[in-house]
LOLUMLUM-411373 format. One record per residue: x, y, z of N, C-alpha, C in turn; residue number from 1; residue in one letter. Coordinates in steps of 0.05 Angstrom, whole numbers. Atoms other than C-alpha are relative to their C-alpha. Example, Ala and Ser with C-alpha at 12.3 -4.5 7.8 and 13.67 -1.06 7.14 Angstrom:
{marke {18; -24; 0}; {246; -90; 156}; {18; 24; 0}; 1; "a"} {marke {-16; -24; -1}; {273; -21; 143}; {-15; 22; 14}; 2; "s"} 
This chain:
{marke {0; 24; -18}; {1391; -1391; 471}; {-28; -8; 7}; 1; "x"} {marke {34; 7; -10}; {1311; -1385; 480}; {-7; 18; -6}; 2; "x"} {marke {26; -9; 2}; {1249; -1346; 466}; {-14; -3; 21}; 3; "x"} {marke {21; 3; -25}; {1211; -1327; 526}; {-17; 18; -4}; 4; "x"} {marke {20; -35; -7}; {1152; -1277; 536}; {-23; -4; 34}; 5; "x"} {marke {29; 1; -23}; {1099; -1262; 594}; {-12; 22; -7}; 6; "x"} {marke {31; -16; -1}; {1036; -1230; 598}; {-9; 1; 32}; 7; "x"} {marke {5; -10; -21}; {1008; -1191; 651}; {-31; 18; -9}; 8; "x"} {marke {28; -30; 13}; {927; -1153; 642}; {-15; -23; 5}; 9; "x"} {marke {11; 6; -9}; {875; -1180; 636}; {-12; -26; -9}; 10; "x"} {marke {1; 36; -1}; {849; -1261; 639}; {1; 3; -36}; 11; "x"} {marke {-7; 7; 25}; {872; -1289; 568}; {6; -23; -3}; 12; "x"} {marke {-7; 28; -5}; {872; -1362; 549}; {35; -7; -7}; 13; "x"} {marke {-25; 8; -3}; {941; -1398; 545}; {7; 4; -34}; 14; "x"} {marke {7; -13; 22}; {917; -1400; 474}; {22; 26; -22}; 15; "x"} {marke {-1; -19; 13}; {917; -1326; 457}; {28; 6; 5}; 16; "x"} {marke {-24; -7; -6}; {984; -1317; 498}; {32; -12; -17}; 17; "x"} {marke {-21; 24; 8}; {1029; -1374; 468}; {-4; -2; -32}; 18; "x"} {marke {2; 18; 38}; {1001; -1398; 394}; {-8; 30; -15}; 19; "x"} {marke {19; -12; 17}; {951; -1342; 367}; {10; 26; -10}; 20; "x"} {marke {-1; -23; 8}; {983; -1279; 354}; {25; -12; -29}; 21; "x"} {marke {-13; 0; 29}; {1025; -1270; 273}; {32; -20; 5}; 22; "x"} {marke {-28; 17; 1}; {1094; -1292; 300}; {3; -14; 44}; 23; "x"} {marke {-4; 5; -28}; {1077; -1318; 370}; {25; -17; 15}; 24; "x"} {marke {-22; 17; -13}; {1126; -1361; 421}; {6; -16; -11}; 25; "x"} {marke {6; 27; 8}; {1101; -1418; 388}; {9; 2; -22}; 26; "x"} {marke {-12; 0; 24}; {1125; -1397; 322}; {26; 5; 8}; 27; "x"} {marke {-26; -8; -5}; {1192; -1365; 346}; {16; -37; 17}; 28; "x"} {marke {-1; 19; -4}; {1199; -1438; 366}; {17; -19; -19}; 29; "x"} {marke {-12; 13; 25}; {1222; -1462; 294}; {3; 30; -24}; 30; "x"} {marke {-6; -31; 16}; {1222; -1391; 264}; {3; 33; 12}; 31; "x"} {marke {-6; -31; -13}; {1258; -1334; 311}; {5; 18; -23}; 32; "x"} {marke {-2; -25; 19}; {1262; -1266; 272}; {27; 13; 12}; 33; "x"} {marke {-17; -20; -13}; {1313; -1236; 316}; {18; -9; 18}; 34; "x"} {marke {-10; 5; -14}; {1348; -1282; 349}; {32; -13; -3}; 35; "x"} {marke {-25; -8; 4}; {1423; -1279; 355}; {22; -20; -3}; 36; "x"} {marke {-11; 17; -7}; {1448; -1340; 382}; {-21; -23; -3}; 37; "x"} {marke {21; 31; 4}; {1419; -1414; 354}; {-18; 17; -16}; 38; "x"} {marke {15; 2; 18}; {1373; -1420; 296}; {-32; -7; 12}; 39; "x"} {marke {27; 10; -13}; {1313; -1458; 336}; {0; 3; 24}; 40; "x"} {marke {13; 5; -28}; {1279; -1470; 395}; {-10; -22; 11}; 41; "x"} {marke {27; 39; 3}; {1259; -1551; 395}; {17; -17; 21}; 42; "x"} {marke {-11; 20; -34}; {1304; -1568; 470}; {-16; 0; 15}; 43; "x"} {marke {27; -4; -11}; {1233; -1557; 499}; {-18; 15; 4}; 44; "x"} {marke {21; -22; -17}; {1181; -1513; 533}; {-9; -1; 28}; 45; "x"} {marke {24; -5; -24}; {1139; -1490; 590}; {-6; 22; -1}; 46; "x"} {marke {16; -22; 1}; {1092; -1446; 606}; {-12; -3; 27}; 47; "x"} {marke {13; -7; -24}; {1068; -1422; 670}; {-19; 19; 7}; 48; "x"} {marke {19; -27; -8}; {1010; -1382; 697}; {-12; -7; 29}; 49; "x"} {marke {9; 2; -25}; {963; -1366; 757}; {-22; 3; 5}; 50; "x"} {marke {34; 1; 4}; {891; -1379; 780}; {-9; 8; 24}; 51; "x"} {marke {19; -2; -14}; {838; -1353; 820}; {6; -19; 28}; 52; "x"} {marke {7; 19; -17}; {853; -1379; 896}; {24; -16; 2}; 53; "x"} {marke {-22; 15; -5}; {919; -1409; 886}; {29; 19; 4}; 54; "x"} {marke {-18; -26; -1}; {980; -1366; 909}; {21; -10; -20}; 55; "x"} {marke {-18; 21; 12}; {1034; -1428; 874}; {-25; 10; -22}; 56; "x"} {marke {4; 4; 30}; {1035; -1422; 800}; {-10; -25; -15}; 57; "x"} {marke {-6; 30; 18}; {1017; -1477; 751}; {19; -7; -20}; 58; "x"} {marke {-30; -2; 16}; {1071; -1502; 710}; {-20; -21; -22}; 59; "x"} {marke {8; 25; 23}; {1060; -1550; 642}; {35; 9; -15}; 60; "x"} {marke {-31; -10; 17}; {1141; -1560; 616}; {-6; -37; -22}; 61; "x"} {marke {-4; 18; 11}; {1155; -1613; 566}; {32; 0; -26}; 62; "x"} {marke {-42; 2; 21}; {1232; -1641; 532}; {-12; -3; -33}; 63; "x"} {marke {-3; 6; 34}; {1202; -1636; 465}; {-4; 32; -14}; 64; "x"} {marke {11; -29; 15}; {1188; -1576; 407}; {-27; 1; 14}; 65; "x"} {marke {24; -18; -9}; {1131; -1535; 430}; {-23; -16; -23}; 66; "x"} {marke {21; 14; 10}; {1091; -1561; 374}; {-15; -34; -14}; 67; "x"} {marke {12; 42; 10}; {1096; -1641; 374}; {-16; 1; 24}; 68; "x"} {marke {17; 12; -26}; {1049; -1635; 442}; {-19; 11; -8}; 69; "x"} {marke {28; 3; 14}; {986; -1649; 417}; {-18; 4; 29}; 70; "x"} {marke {11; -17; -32}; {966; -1638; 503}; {-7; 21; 1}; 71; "x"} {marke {-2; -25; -7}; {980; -1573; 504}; {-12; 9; -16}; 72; "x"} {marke {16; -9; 30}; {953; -1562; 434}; {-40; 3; 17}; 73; "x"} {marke {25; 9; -14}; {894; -1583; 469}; {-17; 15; 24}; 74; "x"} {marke {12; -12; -28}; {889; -1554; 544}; {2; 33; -5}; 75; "x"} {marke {-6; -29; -2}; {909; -1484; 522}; {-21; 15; -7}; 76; "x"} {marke {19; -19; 3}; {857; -1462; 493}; {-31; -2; 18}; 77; "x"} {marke {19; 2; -24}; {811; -1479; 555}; {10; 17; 32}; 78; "x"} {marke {-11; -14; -28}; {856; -1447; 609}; {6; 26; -8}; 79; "x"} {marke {0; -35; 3}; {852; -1365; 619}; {17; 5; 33}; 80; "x"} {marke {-11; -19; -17}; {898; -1321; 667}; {15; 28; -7}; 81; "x"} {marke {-2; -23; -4}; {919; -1261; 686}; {23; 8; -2}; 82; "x"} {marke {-25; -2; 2}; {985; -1275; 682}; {20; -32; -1}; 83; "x"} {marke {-15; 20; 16}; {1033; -1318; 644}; {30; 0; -8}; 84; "x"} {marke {-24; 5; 12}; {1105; -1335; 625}; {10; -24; -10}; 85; "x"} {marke {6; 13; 23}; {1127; -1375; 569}; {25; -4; -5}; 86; "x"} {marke {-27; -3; 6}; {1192; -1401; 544}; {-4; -36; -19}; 87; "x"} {marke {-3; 29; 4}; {1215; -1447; 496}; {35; -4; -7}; 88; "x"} {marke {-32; -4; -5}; {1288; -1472; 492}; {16; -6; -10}; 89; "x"} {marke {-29; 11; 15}; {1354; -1484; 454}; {25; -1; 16}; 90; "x"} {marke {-27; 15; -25}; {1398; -1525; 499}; {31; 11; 4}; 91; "x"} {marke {-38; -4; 6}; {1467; -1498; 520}; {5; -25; -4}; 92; "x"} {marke {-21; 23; 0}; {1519; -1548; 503}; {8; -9; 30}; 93; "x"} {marke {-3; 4; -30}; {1528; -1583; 569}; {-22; -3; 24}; 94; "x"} {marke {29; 3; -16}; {1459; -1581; 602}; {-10; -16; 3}; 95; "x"} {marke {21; 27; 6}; {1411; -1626; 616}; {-20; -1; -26}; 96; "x"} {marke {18; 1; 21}; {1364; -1654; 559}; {-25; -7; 14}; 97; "x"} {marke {25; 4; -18}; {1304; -1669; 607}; {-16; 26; 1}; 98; "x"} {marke {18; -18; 0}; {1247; -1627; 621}; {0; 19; 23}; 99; "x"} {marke {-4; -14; -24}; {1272; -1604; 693}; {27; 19; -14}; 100; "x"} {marke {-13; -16; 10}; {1321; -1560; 645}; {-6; 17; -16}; 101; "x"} {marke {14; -29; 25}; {1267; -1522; 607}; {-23; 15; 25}; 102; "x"} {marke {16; -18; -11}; {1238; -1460; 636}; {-24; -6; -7}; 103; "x"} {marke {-3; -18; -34}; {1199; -1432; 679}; {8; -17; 20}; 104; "x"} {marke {-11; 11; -28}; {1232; -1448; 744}; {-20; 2; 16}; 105; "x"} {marke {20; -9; -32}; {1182; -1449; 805}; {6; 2; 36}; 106; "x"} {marke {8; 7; -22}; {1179; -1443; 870}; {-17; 17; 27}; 107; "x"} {marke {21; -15; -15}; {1130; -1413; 923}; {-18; 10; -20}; 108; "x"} {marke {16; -12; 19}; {1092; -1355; 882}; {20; 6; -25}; 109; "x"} {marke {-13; -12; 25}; {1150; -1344; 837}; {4; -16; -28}; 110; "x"} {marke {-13; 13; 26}; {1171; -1365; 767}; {17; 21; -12}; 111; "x"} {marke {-20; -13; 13}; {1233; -1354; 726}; {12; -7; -26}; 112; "x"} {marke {-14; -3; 19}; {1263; -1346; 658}; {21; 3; -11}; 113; "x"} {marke {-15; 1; -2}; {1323; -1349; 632}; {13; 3; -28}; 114; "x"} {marke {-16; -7; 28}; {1357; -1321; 556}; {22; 3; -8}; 115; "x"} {marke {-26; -3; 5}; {1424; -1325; 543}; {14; -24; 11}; 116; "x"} {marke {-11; 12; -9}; {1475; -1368; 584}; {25; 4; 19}; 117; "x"} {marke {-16; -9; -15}; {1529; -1364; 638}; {35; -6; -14}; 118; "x"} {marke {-30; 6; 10}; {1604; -1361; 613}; {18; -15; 3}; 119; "x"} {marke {-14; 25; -17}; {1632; -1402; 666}; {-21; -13; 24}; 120; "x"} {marke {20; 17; -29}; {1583; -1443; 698}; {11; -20; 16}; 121; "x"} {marke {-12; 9; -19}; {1631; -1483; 730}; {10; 12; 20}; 122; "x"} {marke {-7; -21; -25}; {1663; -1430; 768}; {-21; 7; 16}; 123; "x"} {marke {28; -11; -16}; {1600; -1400; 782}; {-14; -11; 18}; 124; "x"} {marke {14; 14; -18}; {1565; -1459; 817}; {19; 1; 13}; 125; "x"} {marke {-18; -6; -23}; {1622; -1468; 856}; {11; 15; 15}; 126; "x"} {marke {4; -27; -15}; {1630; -1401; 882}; {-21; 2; 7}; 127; "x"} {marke {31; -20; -8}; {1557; -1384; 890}; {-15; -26; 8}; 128; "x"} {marke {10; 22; -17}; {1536; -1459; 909}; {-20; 2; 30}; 129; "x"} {marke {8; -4; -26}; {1528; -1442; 982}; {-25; 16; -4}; 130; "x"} {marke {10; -23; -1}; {1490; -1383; 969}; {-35; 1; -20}; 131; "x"} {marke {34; -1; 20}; {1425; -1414; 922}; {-18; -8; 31}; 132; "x"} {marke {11; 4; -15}; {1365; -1427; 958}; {-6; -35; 1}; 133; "x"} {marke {9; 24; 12}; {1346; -1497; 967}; {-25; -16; 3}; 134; "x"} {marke {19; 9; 14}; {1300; -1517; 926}; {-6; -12; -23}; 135; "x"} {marke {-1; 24; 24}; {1285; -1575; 877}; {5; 18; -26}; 136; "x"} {marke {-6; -16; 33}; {1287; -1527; 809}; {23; 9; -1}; 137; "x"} {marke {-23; -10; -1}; {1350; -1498; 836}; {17; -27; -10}; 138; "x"} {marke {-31; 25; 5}; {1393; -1566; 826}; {-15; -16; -30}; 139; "x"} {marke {14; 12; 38}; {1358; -1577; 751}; {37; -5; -9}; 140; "x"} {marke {-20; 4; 7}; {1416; -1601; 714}; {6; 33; -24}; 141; "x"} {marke {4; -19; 14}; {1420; -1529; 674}; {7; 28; 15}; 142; "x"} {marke {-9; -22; -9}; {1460; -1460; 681}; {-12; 16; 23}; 143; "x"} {marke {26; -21; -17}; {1392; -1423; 693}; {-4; -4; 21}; 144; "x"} {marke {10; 8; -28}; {1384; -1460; 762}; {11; 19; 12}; 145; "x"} {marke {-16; -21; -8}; {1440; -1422; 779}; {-17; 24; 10}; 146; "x"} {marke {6; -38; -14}; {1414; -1350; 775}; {-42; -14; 8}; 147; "x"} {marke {31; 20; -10}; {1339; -1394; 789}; {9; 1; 39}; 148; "x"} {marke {-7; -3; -30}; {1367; -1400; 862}; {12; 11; 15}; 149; "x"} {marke {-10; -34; -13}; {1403; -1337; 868}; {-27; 12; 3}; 150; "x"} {marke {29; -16; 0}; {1338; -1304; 861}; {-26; -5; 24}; 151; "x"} {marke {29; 14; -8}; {1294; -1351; 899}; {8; 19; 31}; 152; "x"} {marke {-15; -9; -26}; {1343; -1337; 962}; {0; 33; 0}; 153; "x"} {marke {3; -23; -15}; {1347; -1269; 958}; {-38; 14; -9}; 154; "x"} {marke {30; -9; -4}; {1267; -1259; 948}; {-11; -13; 35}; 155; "x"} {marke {8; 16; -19}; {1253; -1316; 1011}; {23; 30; 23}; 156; "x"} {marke {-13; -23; -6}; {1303; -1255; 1042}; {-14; 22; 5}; 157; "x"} {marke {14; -13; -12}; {1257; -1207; 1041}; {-1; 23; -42}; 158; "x"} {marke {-8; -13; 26}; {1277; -1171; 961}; {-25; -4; -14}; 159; "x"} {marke {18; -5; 26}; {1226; -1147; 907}; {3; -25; -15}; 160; "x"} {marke {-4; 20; 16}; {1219; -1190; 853}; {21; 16; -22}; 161; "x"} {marke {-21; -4; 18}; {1264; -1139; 809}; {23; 1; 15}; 162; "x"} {marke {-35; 5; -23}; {1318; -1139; 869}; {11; -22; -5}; 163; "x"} {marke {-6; 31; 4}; {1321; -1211; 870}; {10; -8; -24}; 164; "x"} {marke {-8; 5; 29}; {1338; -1209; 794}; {25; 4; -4}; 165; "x"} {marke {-22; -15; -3}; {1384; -1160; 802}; {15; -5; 14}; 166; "x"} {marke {-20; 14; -15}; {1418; -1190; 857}; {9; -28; -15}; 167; "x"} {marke {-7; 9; 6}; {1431; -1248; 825}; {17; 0; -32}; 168; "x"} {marke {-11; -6; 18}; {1453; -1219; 763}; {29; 13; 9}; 169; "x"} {marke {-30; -2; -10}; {1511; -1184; 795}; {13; -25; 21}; 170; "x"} {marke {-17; 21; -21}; {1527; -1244; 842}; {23; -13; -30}; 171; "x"} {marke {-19; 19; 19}; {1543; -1283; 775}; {15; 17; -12}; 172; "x"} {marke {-17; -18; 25}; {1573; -1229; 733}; {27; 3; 16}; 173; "x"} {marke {-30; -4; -19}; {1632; -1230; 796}; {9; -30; -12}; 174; "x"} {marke {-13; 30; 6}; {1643; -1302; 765}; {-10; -8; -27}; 175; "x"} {marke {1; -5; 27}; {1647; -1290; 692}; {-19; 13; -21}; 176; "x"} {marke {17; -18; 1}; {1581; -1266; 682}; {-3; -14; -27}; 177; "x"} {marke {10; 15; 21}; {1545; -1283; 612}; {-14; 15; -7}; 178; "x"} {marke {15; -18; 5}; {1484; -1263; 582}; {-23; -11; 19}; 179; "x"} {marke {19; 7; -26}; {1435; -1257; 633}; {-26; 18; 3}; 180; "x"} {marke {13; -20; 10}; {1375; -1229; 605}; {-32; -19; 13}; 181; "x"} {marke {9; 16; -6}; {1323; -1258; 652}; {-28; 16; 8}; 182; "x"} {marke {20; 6; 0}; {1248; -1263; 662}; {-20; -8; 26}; 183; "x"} {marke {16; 19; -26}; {1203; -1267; 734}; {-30; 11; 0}; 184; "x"} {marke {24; -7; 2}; {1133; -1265; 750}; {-4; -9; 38}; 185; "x"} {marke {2; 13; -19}; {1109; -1269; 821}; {-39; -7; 7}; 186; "x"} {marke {44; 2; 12}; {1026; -1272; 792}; {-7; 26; 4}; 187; "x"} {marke {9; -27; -12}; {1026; -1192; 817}; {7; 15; -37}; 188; "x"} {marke {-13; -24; 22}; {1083; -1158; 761}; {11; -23; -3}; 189; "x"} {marke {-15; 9; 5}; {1131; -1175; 724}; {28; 13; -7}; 190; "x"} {marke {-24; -14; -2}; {1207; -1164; 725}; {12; -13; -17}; 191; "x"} {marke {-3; 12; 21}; {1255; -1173; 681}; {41; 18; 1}; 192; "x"} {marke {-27; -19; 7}; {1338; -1154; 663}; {1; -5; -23}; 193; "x"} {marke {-7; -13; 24}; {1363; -1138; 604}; {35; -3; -2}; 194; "x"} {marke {-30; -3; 5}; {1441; -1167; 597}; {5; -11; -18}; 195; "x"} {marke {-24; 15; 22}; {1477; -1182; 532}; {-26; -22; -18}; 196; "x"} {marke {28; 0; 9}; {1398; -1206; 506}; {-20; 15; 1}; 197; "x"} {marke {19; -26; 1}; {1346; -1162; 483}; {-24; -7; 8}; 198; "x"} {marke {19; 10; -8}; {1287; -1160; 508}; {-18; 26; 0}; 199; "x"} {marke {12; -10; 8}; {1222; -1123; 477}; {-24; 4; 24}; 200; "x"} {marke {20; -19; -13}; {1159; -1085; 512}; {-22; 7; -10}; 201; "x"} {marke {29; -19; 17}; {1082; -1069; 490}; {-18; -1; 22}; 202; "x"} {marke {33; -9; -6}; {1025; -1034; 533}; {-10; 11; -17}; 203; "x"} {marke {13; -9; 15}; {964; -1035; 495}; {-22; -12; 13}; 204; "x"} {marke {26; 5; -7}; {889; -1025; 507}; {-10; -39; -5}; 205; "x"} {marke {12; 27; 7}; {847; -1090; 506}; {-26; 4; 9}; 206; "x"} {marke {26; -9; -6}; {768; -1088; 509}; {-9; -5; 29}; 207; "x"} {marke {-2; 2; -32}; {775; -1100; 587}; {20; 2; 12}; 208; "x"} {marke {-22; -17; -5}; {828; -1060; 592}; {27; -3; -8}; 209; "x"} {marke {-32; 7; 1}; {907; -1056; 592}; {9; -19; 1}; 210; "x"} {marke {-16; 31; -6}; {963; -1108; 584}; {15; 14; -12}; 211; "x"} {marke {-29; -8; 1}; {1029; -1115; 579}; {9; -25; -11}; 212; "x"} {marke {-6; 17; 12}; {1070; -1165; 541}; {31; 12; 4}; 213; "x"} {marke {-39; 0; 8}; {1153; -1176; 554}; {5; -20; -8}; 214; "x"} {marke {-15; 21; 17}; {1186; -1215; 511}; {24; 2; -19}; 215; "x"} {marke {-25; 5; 16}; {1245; -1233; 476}; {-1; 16; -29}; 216; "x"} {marke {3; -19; 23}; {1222; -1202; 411}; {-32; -3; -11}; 217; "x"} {marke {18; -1; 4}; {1161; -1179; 381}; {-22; -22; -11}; 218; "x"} {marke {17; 27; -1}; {1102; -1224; 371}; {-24; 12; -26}; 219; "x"} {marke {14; -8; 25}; {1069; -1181; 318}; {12; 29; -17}; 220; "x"} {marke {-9; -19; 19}; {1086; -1115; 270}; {-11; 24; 21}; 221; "x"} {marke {17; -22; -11}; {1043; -1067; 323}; {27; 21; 9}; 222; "x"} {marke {-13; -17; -5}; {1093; -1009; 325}; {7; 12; 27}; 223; "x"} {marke {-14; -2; -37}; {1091; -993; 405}; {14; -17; 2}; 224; "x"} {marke {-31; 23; -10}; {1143; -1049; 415}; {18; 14; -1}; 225; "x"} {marke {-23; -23; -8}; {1194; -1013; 446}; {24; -25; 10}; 226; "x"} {marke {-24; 13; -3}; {1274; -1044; 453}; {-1; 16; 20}; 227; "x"} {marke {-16; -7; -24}; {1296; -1047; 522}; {28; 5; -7}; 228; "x"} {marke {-31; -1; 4}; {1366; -1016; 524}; {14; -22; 21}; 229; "x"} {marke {-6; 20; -18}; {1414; -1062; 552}; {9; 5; 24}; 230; "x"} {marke {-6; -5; -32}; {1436; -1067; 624}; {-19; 14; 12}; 231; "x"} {marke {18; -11; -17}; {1369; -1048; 648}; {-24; -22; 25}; 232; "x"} {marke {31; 24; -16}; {1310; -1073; 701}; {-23; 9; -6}; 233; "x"} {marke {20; -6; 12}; {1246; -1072; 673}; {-26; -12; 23}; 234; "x"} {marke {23; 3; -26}; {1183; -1077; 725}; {-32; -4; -21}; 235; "x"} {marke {24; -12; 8}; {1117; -1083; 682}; {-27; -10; 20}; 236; "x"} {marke {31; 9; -7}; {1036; -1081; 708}; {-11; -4; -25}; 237; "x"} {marke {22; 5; 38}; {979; -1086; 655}; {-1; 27; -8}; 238; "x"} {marke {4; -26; 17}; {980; -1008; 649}; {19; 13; 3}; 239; "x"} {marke {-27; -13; 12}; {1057; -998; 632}; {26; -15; 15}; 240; "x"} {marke {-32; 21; 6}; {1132; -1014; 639}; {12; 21; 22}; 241; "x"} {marke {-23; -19; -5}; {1184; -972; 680}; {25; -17; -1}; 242; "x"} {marke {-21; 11; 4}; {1258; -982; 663}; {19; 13; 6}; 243; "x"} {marke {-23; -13; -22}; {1313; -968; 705}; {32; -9; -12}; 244; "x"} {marke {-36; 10; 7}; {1398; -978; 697}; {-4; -32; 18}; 245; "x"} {marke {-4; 22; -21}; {1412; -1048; 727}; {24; 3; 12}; 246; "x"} {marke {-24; -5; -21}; {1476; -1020; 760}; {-4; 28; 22}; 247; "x"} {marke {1; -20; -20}; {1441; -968; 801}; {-11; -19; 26}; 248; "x"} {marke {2; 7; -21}; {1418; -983; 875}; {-22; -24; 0}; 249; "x"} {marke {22; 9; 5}; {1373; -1037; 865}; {-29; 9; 12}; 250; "x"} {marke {24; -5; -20}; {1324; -1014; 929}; {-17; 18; -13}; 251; "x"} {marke {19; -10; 9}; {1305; -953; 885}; {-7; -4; -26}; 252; "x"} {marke {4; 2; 24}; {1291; -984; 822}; {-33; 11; -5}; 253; "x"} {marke {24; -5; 5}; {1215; -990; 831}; {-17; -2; 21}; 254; "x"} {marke {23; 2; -23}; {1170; -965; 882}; {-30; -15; 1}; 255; "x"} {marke {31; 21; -11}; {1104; -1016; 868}; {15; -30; -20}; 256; "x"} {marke {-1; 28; 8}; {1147; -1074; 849}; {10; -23; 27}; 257; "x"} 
């Protein structure tokens, strides 16, 4: 349903994160290796990161393939951070076609991701309606808003950023549940579930140290890429991953996330 990844280590242009590596986002765009559901990726993009001095993320989304934006082609390789998430998208049936329907979601310090799709998203909004937070990305015309404003609400709550995931992954799964294999960054870590979409893992050195890369599937041949098993919560920094059950207590998933 999409190709997402983030990066977490140390400052890297938009560039190196998105286009430059053998089979990057940008390729998995018009040529996924591993992906299960849908052939492409050309219902849009965005890409979000975070700068020096600003707590709010920057966003850049656009309703077209990742590589007719000759913009982006452009600004990426001038802008560096520390941390990034990335998505590009293959429309459920029923969504919006606009650009307020392609990941990342924002709001405050957070951003969110979104891989698979909900089963009954009719039921779902209407049960769990009350219960998003509200906030403009939450009422995007698109499933993901859904667990987008489950999350937001229970982080503005007081929840981790992998609680907040996790809570809204069981809210929906009481109302048909889907695949819900989702993606957050709050500019610190990054969190991440693991339902019914797979979702890959690499810490590796870099000449100014560690990084971390999650993503939908690998982005080059480098053998540390490790498969998350499914139904898990995944927490990474720039110098490693821990991965927990996503049906245990959420509170003790991860003590520095």
């Amino acid at each position: 349903m999409c190709r997402h990844t983030a990066y977490v280590g140390p400052p890297r242009t938009l560039h190196d994160v998105v286009v430059a590596p053998p089979h990057a986002l940008y390729e998995q765009s018009w040529a996924p290796a591993r992906q299960a559901h849908g052939t492409v990726n050309v219902d849009g993009f965005g890409v979000g990161w975070f700068v020096p001095g600003r707590t709010a993320p920057v966003r850049y989304r656009r309703a077209q393939p990742i590589w007719t934006d000759a913009s982006f082609a452009s600004l990426a390789p001038t802008i560096s951070s520390s941390v990034v998430l990335a998505a590009v998208r293959s429309a459920t049936p029923g969504t919006g076609p606009d650009e307020s329907a392609a990941a990342p979601f924002t709001h405050d310090r957070w951003l969110l991701s979104h891989n698979g799709r909900l089963d009954d998203w009719p039921t779902a909004r209407k049960a769990l309606g009350s219960r998003v937070a509200d906030v403009p990305d939450a009422l995007a015309p698109v499933d993901s808003a859904l667990l987008f404003g489950l999350a937001v609400a229970a982080w503005q709550g007081g929840a981790t950023l992998v609680a907040g995931l996790a809570d809204a992954v069981h809210q929906v799964e009481a109302y048909g549940g889907g695949r819900l294999t989702l993606l957050a960054t709050d500019g610190v870590s990054v969190a991440g579930t693991v339902v019914g979409e797979p979702m890959w893992t690499l810490t590796a050195p870099t000449p100014d140290g560690p990084a971390t890369w999650v993503a939908s599937e690998p982005h080059d041949d480098d053998p540390a890429w490790t498969l998350v098993p499914d139904r898990s919560l995944v927490v990474a920094f720039p110098d490693g991953v821990q991965v927990t059950p996503l049906d245990t207590t959420t509170s003790s998933t991860s003590s520095r996330s």
